[in-house]
C-alpha positions in Angstrom: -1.6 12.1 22.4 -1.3 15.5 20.9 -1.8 19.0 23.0 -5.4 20.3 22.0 -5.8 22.9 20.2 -5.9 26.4 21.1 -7.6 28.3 18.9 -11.2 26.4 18.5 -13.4 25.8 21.3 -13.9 21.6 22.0 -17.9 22.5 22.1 -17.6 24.9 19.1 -15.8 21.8 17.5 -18.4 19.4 18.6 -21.3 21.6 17.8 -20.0 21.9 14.5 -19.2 18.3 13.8 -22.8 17.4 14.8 -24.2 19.7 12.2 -21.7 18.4 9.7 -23.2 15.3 10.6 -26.7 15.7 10.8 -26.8 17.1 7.6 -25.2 14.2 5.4 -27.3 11.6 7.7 -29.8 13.6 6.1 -29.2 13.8 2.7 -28.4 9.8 2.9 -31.7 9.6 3.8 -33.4 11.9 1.4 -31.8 10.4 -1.7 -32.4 6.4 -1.2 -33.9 6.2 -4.1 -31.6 6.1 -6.4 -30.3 2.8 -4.7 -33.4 1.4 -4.8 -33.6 -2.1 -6.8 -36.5 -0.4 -9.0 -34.0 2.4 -10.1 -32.6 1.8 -13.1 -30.6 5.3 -14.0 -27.5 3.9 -12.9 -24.6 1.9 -14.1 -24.9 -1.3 -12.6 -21.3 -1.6 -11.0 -21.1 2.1 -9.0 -24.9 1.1 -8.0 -23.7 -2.2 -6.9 -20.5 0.0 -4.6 -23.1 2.3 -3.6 -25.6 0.1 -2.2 -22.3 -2.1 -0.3 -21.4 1.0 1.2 -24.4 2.3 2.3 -24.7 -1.2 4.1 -21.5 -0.3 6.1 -23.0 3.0 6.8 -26.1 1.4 8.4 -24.1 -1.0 10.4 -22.0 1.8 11.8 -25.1 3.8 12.4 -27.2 1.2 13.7 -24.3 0.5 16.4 -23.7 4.7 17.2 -27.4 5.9 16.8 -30.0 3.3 16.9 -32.9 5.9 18.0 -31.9 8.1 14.5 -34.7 8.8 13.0 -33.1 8.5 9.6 -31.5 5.2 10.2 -35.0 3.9 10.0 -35.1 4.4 5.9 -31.6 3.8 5.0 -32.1 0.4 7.3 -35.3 -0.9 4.8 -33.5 0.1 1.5 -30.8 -2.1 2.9 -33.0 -4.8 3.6 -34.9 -3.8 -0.2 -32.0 -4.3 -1.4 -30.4 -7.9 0.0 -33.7 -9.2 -0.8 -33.7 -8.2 -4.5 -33.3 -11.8 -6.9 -31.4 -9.4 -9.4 -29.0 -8.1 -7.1 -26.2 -11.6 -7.3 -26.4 -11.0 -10.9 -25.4 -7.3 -10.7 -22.7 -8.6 -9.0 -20.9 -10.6 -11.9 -21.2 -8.0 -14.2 -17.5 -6.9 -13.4 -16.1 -10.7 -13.0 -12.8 -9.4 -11.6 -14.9 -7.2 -8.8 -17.2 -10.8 -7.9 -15.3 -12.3 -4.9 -14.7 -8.8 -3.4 -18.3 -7.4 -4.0 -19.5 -10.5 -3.0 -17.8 -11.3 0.1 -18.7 -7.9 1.1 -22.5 -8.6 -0.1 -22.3 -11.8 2.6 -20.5 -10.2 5.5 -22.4 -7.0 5.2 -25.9 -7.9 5.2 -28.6 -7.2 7.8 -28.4 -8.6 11.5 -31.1 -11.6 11.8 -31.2 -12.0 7.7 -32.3 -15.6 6.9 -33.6 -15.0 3.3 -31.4 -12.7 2.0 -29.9 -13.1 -1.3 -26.5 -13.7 0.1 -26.1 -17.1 1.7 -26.4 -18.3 -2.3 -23.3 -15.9 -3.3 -21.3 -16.9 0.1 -22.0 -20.4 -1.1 -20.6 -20.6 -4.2 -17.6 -18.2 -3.0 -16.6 -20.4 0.1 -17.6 -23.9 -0.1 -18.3 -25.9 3.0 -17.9 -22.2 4.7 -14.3 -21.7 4.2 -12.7 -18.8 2.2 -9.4 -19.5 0.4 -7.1 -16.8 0.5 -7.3 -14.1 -1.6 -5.4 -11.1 -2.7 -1.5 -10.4 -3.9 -1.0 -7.0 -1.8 -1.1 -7.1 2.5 -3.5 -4.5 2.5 -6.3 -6.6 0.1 -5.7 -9.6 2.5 -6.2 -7.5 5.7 -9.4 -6.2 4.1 -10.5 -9.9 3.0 -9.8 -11.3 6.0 -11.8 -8.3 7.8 -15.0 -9.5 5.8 -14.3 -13.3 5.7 -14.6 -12.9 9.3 -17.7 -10.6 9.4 -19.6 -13.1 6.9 -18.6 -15.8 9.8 -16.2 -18.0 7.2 -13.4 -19.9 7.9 -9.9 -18.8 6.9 -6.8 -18.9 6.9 -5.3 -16.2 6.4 -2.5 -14.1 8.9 -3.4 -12.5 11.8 -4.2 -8.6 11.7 -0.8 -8.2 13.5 0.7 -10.2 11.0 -0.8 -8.5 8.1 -0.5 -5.0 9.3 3.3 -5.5 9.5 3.2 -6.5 6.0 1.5 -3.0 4.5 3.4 0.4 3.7 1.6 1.7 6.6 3.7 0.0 9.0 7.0 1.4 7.9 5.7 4.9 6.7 8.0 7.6 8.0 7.7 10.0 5.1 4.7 11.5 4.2 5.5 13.5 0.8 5.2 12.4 -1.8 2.1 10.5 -1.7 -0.3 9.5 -4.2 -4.3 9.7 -3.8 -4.3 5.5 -4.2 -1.3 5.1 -0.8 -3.6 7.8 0.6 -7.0 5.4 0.7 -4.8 2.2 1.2 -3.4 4.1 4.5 -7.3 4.9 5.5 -8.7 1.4 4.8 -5.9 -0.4 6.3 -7.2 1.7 9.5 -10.7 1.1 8.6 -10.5 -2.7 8.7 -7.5 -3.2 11.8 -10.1 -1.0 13.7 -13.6 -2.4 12.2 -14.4 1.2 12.0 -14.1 2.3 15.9 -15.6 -1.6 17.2 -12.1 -2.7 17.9 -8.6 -1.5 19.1 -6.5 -1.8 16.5 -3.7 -3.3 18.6 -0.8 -0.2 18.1 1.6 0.0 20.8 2.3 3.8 22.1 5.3 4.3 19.6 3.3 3.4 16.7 0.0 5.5 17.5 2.6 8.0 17.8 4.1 7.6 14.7 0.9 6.8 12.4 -1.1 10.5 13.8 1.9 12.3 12.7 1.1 10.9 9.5 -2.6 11.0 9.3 -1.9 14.5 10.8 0.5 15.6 7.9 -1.9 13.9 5.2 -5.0 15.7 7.0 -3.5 19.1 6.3 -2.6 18.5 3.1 -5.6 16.9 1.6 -7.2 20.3 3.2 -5.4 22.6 1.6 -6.1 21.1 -2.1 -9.8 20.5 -1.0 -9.8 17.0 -1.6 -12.8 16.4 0.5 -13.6 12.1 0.1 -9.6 12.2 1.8 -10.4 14.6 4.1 -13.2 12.7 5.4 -11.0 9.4 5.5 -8.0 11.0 7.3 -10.6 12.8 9.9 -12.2 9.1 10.6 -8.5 8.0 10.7 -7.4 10.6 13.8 -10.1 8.5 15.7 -9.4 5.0 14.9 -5.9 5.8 16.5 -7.4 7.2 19.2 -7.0 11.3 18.3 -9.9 13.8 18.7 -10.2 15.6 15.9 -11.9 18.2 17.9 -8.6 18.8 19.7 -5.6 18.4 17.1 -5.2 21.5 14.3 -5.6 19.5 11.2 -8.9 17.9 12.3 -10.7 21.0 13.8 -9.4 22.8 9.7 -11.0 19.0 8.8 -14.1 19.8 10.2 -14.1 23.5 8.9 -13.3 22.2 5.2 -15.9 20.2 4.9 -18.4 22.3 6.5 -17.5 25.0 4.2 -18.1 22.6 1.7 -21.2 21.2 2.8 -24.4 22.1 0.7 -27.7 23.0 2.2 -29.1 19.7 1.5 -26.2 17.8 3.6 -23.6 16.9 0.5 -21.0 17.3 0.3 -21.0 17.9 -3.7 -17.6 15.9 -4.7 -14.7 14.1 -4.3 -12.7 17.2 -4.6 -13.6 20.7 -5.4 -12.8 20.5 -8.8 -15.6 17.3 -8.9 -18.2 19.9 -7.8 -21.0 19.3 -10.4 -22.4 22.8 -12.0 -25.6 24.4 -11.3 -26.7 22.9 -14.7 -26.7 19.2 -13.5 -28.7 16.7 -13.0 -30.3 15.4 -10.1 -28.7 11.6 -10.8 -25.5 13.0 -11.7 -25.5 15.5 -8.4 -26.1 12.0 -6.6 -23.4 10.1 -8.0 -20.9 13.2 -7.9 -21.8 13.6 -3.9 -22.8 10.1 -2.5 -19.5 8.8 -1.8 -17.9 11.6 0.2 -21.2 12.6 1.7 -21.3 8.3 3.0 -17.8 9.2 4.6 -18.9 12.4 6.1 -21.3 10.3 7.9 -19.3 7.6 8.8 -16.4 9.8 10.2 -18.9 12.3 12.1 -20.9 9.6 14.1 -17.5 7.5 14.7 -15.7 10.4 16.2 -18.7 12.1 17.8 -18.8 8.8 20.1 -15.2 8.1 20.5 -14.8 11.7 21.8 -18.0 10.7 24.2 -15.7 8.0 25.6 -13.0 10.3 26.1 
């Protein structure tokens, strides 16, 4: 583990990641509509991405913060929405996006579910209730298998061990240069071996080690060019290995970026500064400018708010 930092105060830290928090929990919750099955003013696909996410978000937040008052809305538009007869069809309408949106459309839905929309889509994806394997690249089978398993299919595909040996992750001992796509494989690779803080992700000493002097190198970086969706993802990432951000340099300037970034409505208004949408916008393209980084804001908040709890 790293030495904590010296120049932020761990409850100044914490105080401030709550309000970070609080406020995009809050602005997920003021701005379901949009994902609603009655809204239209959306392409179908990003809606489709949107409304998969914001199923992981409620499953992370029904596990962290049951009693949140704003999990109660975000938990009925996710119900809305695996109940909706239209939504299967939405997911075709990019054929080579089907068996990922739709294994993610089985594995994610609601606890206790026995009408949703899904079991027809895991049907025709797994047959008998076995999933072939899928995907050329370790780090698109790790993330299949991740959701195979969460939709309660059969598989055969390698073990986590087995398929995290297999990614760049696993190897990485240089951080620069990196592109923005090795940057999200790194988080997601994390996301899934972890199941987003449920699970250890099995690293021996040596390799914790190793991988936060990445994620801590990649942190700072992805700071200092305000590329806020990554900064989120590398702050989530400092927990999963089993960092708190609140103690290391480049998450408390994590947790400062984003708060400096943070509207008073709870968005965060971009992927990256330059995203930021102008005052002239409008409210649907304000939405889709800020929903994904503002979903990550959430995620990583709650997740490392109760690992540090642990601590």
């Amino acid at each position: 583990m790293t030495e904590p930092a010296t120049t932020y105060a761990d409850e100044r830290a914490t105080g401030d990641l709550e309000r970070l928090s609080a406020g995009a929990r809050r602005w997920i919750s003021d701005n379901l509509e949009y994902l609603d099955p009655s809204y239209s003013g959306l392409p179908v696909t990003p809606k489709v991405k949107a409304c998969l996410e914001l199923a992981q978000l409620c499953a992370i937040w029904t596990r962290l913060r049951p009693d949140d008052e704003d999990l109660a809305k975000v938990a009925a538009t996710v119900r809305k929405i695996w109940h909706d007869p239209d939504f299967p069809r939405q997911l075709t309408a990019m054929p080579r996006y089907y068996r990922a949106y739709g294994l993610a459309f089985g594995a994610l839905a609601p606890p206790g579910l026995t009408d949703g929309r899904h079991w027809a889509v895991l049907g025709e994806l797994a047959p008998g209730g076995f999933f072939p394997l899928y995907g050329k690249s370790p780090h698109v089978r790790l993330e299949t298998r991740y959701y195979a398993e969460r939709a309660g299919l059969r598989h055969d595909f390698p073990s986590y061990r087995e398929l995290y040996e297999s990614t760049l992750l696993a190897d990485w001992t240089t951080t620069y240069p990196v592109d923005i796509e090795d940057a999200y494989v790194i988080t997601h690779i994390l996301f899934h071996l972890s199941d987003f803080g449920a699970r250890d992700p099995g690293f021996t000493d040596d390799e914790r080690r190793r991988i936060f002097q990445v994620l801590d190198e990649l942190t700072t970086h992805f700071v200092e060019i305000d590329y806020w969706d990554l900064v989120g993802e590398f702050l989530l990432s400092q927990s999963l290995v089993g960092e708190d951000p609140t103690r290391t340099r480049s998450g408390l300037a994590a947790i400062r970026n984003l708060l400096e970034a943070q509207l008073p409505s709870g968005a965060i208004p971009g992927r990256y500064a330059a995203q930021r949408p102008p005052e002239s916008a409008s409210a649907v393209e304000v939405f889709r400018k800020a929903y994904h980084t503002t979903l990550v804001t959430a995620m990583a908040t709650m997740i490392t708010l109760s690992a540090s709890r642990r601590r």
